[in-house]
C-alpha positions as CSV (number, residue, x, y, z in Angstrom):
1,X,120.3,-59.9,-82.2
2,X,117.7,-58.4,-84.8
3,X,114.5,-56.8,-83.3
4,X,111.2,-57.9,-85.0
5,X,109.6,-55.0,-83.1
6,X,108.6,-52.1,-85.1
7,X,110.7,-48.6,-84.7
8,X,109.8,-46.2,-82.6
9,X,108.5,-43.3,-85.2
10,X,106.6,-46.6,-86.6
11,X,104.2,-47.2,-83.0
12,X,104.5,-43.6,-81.9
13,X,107.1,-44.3,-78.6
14,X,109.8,-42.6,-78.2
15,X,112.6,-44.9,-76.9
16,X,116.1,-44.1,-76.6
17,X,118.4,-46.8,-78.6
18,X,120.1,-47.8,-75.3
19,X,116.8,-48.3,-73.4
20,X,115.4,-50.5,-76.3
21,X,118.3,-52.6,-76.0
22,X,118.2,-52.7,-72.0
23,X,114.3,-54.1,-72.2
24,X,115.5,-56.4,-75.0
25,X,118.2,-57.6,-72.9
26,X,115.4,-58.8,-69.7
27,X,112.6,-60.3,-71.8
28,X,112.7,-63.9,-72.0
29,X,114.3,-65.6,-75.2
30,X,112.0,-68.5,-75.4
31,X,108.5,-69.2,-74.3
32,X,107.1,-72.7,-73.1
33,X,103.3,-73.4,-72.6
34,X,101.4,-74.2,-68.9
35,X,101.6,-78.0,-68.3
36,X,100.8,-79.9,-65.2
37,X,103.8,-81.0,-65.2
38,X,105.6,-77.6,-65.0
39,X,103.5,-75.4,-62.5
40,X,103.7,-71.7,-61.7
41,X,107.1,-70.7,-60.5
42,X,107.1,-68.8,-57.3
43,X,110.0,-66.8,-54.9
44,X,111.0,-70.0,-52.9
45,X,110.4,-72.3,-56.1
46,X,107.2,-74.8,-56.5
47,X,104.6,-75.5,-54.8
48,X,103.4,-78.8,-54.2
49,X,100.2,-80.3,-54.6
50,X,99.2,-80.8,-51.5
51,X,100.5,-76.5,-50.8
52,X,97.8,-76.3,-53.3
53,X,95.0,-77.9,-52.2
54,X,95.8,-76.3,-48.4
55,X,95.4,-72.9,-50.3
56,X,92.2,-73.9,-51.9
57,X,90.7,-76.1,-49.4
58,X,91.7,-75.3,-45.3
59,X,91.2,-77.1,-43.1
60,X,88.3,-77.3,-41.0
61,X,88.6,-80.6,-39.1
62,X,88.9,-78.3,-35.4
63,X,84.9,-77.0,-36.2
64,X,82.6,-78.8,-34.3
65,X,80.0,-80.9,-35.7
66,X,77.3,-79.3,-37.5
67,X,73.5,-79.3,-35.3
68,X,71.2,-81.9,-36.9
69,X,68.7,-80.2,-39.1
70,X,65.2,-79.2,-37.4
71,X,62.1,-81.2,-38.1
72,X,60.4,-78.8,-41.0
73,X,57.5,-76.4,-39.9
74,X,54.0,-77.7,-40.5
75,X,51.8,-74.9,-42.1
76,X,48.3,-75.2,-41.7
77,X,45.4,-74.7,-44.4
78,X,44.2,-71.3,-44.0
79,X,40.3,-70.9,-45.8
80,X,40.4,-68.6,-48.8
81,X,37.9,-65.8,-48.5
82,X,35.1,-66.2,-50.8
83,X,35.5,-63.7,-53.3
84,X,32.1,-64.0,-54.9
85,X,30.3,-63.1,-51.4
86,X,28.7,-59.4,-52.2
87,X,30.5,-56.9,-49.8
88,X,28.0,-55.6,-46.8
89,X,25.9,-53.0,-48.2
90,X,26.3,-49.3,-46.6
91,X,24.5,-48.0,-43.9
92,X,21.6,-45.8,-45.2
93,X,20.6,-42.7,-43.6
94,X,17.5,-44.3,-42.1
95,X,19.3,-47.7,-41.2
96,X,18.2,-48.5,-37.3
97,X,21.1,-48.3,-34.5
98,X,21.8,-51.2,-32.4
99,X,22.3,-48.7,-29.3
100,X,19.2,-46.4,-29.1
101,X,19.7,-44.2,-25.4
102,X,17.0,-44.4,-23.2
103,X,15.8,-40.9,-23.8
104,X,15.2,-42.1,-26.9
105,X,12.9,-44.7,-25.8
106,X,11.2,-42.4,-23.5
107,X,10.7,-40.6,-26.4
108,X,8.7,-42.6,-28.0
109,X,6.7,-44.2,-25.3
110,X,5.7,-40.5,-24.6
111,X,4.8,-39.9,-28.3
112,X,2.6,-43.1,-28.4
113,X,0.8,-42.0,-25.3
114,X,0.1,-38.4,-26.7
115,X,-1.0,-40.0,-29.9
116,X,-3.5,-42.0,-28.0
117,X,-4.7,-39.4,-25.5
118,X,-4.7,-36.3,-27.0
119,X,-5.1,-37.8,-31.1
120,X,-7.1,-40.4,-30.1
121,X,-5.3,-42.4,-32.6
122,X,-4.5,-46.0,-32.0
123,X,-0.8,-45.7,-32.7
124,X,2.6,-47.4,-31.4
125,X,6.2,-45.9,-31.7
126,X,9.8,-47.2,-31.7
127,X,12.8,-45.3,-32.0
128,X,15.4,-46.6,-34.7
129,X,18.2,-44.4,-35.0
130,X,19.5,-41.0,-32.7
131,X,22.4,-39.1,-34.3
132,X,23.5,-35.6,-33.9
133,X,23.1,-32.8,-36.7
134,X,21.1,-29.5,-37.7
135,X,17.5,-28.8,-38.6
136,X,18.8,-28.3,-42.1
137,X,20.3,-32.5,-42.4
138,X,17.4,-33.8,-40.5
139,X,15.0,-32.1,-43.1
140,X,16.8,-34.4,-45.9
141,X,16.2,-38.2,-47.0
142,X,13.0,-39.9,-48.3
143,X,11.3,-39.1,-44.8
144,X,11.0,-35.5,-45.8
145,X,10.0,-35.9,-49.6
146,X,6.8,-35.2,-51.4
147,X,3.6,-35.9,-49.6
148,X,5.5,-35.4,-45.7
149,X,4.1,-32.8,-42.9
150,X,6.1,-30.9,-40.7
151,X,4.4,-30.1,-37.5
152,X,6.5,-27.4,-35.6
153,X,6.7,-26.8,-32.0
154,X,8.4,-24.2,-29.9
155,X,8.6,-22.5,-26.7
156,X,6.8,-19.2,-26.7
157,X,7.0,-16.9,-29.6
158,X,10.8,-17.5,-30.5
159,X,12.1,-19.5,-33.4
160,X,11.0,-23.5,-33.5
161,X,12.3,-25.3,-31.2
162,X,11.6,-28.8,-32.3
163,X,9.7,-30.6,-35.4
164,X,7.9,-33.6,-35.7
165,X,8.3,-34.9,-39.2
166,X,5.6,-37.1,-41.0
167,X,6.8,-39.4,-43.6
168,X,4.2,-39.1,-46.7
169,X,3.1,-42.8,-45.8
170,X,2.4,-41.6,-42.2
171,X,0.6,-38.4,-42.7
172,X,-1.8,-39.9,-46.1
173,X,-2.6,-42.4,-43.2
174,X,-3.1,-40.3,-40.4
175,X,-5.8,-38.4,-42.9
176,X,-7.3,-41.6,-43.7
177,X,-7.8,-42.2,-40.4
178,X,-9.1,-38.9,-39.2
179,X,-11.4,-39.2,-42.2
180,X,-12.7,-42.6,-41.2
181,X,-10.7,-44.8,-43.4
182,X,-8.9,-47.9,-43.3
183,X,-5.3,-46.1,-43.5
184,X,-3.2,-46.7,-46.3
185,X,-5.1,-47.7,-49.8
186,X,-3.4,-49.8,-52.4
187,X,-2.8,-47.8,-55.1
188,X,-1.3,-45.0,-52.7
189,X,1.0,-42.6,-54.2
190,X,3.1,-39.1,-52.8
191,X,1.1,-36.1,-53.5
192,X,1.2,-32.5,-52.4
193,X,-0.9,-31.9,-49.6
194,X,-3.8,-29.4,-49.7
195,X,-4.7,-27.2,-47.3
196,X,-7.5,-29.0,-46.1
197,X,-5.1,-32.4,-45.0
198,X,-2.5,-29.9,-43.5
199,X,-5.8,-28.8,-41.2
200,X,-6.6,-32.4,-40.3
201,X,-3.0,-33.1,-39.7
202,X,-2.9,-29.9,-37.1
203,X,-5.6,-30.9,-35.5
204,X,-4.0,-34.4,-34.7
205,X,-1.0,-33.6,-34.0
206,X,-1.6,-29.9,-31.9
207,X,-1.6,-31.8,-28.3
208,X,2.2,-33.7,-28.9
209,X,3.9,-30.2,-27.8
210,X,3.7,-31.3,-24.0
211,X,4.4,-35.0,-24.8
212,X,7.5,-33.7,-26.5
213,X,9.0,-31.6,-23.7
214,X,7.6,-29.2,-21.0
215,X,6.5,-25.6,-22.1
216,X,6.8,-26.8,-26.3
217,X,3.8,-25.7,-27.7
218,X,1.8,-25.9,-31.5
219,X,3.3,-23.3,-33.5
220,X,2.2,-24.0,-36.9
221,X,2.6,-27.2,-40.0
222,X,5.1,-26.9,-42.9
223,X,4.6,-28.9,-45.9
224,X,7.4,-27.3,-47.9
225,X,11.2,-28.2,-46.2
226,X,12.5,-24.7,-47.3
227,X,9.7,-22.8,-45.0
228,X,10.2,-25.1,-42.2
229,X,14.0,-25.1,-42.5
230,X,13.8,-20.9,-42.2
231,X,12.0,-21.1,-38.8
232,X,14.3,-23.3,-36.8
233,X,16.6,-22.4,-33.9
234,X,20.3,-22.3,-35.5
235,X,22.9,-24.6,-33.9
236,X,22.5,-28.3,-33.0
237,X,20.4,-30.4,-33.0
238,X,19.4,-34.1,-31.9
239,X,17.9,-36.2,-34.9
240,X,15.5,-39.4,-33.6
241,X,13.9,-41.5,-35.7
242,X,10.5,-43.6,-35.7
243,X,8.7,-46.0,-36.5
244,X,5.6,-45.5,-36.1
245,X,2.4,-48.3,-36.1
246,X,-0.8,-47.1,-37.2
247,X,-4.0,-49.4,-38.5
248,X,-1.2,-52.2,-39.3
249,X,1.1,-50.1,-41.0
250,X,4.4,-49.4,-39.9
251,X,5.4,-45.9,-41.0
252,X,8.4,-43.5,-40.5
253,X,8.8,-40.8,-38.9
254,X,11.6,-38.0,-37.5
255,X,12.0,-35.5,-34.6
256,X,14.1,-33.1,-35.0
257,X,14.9,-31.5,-31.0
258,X,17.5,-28.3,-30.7
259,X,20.0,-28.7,-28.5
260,X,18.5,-26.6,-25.6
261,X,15.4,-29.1,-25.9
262,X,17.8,-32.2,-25.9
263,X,19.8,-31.1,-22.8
264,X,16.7,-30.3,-20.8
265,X,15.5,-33.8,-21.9
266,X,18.1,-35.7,-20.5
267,X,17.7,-37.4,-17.0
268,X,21.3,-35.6,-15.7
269,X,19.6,-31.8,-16.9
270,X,16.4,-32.5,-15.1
271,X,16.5,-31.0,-11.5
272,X,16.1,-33.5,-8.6
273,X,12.3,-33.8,-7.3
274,X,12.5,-32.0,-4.0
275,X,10.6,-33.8,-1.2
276,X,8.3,-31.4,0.2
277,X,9.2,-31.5,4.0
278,X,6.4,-30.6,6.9
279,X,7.8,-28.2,9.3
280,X,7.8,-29.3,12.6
281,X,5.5,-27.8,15.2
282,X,7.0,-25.5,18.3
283,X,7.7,-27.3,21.3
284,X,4.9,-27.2,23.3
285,X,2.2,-26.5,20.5
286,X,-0.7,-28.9,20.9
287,X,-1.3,-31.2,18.0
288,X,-4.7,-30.1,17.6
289,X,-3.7,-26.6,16.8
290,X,-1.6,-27.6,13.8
291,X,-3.1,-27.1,10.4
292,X,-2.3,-29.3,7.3
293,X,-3.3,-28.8,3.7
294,X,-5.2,-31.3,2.0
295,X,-5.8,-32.1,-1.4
296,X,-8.0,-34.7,-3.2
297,X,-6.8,-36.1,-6.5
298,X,-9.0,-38.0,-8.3
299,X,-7.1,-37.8,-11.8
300,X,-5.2,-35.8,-13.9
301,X,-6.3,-35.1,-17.6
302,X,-4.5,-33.5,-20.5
303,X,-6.7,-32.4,-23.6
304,X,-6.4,-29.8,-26.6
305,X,-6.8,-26.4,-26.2
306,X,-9.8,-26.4,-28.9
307,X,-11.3,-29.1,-27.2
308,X,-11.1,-27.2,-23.8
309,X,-12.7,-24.0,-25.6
310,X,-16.0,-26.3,-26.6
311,X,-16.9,-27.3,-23.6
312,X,-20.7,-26.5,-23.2
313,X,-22.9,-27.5,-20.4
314,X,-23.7,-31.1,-20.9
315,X,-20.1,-32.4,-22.4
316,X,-18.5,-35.1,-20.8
317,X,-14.7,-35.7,-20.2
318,X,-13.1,-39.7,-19.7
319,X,-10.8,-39.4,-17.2
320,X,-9.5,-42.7,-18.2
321,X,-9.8,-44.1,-14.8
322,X,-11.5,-47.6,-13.6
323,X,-14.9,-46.5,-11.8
324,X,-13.7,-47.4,-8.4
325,X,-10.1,-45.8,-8.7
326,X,-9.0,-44.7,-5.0
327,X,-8.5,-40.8,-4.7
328,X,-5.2,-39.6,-3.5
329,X,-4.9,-37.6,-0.6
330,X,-1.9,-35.0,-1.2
331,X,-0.2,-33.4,1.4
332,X,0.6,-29.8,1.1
333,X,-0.9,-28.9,-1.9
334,X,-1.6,-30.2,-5.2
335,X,2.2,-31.1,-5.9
336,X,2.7,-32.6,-2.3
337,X,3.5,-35.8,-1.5
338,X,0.7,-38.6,-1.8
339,X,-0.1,-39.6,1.7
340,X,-3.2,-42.0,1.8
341,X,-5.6,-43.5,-0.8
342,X,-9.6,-42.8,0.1
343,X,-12.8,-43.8,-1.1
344,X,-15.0,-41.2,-2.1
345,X,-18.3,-41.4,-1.3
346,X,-21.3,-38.7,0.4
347,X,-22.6,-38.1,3.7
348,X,-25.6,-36.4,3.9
349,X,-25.4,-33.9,0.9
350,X,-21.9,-33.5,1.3
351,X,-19.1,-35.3,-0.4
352,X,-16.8,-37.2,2.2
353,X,-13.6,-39.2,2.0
354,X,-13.1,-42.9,3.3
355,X,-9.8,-43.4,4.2
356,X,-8.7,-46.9,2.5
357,X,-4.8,-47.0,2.6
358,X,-2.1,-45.0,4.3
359,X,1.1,-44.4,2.3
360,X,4.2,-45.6,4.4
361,X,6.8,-43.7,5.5
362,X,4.2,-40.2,6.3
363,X,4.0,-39.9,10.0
């Protein structure tokens, strides 16, 4: 039999004559196409049909029955947020807080008193917001802009220990007022202050050193942030602010308390009020021979240091007291306990006490 394959040196193999004849010898001589009806041969001969469909499909009848299908999950509508809704604006730096402490509060019901007592002004404040910070951040924001007074306070000769800051609106109508006016006029705008309105202004504002906290004191106004800012205490500080009613304006305003003021402002820092205690007699002493200290209150008054330095013979000082306001009787000395109410009257030419009430609880 005649090879049709090409020679070796023709393809590139190199194929011994007796091999070529060997692989010659075991290729099939005839070839016949796939047909249904002549399947795949295989080692034990030819598989049936149903072999075939076994192969391809086993059988699965020993399975159990497949679960019926759960009822399909019900999804509810959920509401689409309304994109067009503006986003909350952020809080400003003069936003009110919704938790104001209650030395806050104090704060300013002390501030409206010394407005009224010492200023004579007619004047109502509300604290808004209390953070924590410096002198330097609370001197910031619109509060402390053109036109604002910055009445410092300290204790002693030291560095300023707290400052009271006047929004422009505040201290124009604070001058108004002093000056007789109606407070704020309607075509109002920020101006430097001159020397004459930082004078009215000190003379307003001098007595709030004691309604502030114990031993603060007047130690000078500011109208320029920078020179304000160089006499505060470093460290700390607690930031309060006002709103402050005056003539029918509401006005802002900002304290601006170091942190050794703060701490002796709180209610914890504050010693407790020590009840004063009368020692008991010896045994055997007579009552008679015992000797008590007395001391007749009629009312305590708190008023400028200028205003004390005018007195003349002739001025008068309010006491602020109804007419037939009971004196207290004080055990002890003037910061004893109270331990009966008296009428004060004369008999004679001397003054004399009727006694109207005893306190309960002094034996």
């Amino acid at each position: 039999m005649k090879s049709d394959l090409p020679l070796a040196a023709d393809d590139g193999w190199d194929m011994s004559p007796r091999r070529e004849s060997a692989v010659m010898v075991d290729m099939p001589t005839s070839f016949e196409p796939l047909s249904p009806d002549r399947p795949l041969p295989s080692a034990r001969g030819v598989l049936s049909a149903a072999e075939i469909e076994a192969l391809l499909r086993p059988d699965l009848s020993d399975l159990p029955d497949n679960p019926p299908e759960p009822e399909p999950e019900l999804i509810a509508d959920k509401p689409l947020p309304d994109v067009e809704t503006p986003a909350p604006a952020p809080v400003a730096e003069d936003a009110p807080a919704t938790d104001i402490p209650m030395t806050a509060r104090q704060m300013a019901s002390r501030l409206s008193l010394g407005l009224r007592k010492g200023c004579g002004l007619r004047a109502a404040a509300a604290a808004r917001a209390v953070r924590e910070g410096d002198f330097d951040s609370g001197l910031t924001g619109r509060v402390a802009g053109q036109g604002a007074a910055i009445a410092c306070f300290a204790v002693g000769e030291g560095e300023v220990d707290a400052m009271l800051v006047l929004s422009p609106e505040l201290a124009n109508a604070l001058i108004e007022t002093a000056c007789g006016g109606n407070g704020m006029p309607g075509d109002w705008s920020p101006r430097d202050l001159t020397p004459l309105d930082s004078a009215l202004l000190e003379g307003l504002v001098r007595p709030l050193g004691h309604a502030i906290a114990p031993g603060l004191s007047f130690a000078g106004m500011e109208t320029e942030v920078d020179f304000a800012a160089a006499l505060a205490r470093p460290g700390t500080a607690e930031i309060i602010d006002f709103e402050i009613r005056v003539d029918g304006g509401r006005h802002a305003a900002r304290l601006i308390l170091s942190g050794e003021i703060s701490e002796q402002d709180k209610p914890e820092a504050l010693p407790a009020p020590q009840t004063v205690q009368a020692a008991a007699p010896p045994a055997g002493t007579p009552p008679s021979s015992v000797t008590v200290l007395l001391t007749a209150r009629v009312a305590s008054l708190s008023v400028p240091l200028s205003r004390l330095s005018d007195l003349t013979a002739g001025s008068t000082l309010l006491l602020g007291v109804p007419a037939d306001q009971p004196v207290e009787l004080l055990s002890g000395g003037r910061d004893g306990p109270v331990v009966a109410e008296a009428q004060i009257g004369r008999k004679g030419n001397k003054m004399a006490l009727r006694i109207s009430r005893r306190v309960s609880g002094f034996r």
